[in-house]
C-alpha positions in Angstrom: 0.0 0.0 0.0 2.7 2.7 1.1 4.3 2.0 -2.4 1.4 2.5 -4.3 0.7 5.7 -2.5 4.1 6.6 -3.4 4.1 6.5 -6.9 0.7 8.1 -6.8 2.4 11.2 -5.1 5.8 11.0 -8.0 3.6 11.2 -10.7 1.6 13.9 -9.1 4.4 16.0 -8.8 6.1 15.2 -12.2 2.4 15.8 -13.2 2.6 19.2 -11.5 6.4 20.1 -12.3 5.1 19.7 -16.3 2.0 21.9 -15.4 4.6 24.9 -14.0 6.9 24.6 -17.0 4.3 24.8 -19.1 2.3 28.0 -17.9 6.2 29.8 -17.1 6.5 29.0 -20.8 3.4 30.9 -21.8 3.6 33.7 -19.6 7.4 34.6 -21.3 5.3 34.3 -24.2 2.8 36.7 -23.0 5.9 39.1 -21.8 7.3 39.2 -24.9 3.8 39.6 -26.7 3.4 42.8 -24.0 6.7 44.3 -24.8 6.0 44.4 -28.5 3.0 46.0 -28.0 4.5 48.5 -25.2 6.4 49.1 -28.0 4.4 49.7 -31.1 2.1 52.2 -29.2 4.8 54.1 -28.3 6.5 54.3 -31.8 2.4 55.5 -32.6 2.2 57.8 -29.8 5.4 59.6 -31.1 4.2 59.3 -34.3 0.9 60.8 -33.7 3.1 63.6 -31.5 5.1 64.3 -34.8 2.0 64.7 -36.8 -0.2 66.8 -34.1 2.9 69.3 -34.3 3.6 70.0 -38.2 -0.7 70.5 -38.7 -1.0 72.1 -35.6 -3.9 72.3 -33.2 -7.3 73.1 -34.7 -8.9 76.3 -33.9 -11.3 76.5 -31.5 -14.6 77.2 -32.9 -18.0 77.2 -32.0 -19.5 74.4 -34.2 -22.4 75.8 -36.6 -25.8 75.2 -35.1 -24.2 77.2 -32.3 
């Protein structure tokens, strides 16, 4: 019986070591997903800087059914 119950608990923890590997594996996955996107917005945030300053700020006007 206490054999059984052994192997029972070694396969639950190599069952368990697999699960960690796998989801440490995903979530540098989801890191590196993040940091490209950290990234892109701020390449369109400067972008979108660049642009607001050569067309300038609109004037302020009252819209017509003012």
């Amino acid at each position: 019986m206490d054999e059984n119950r052994i192997v029972k608990l070694e396969e639950l923890i190599a069952h368990q070591s697999q699960q960690i590997e796998d989801l440490s594996d995903q979530l540098a996955k989801q890191w590196t997903t993040i940091d490209k996107l950290t990234r892109k917005l701020d390449d369109l945030s400067e972008h979108y800087a660049d642009l607001e300053e050569q067309v300038g700020a609109p004037a302020a006007t009252k819209p017509p059914h003012y």
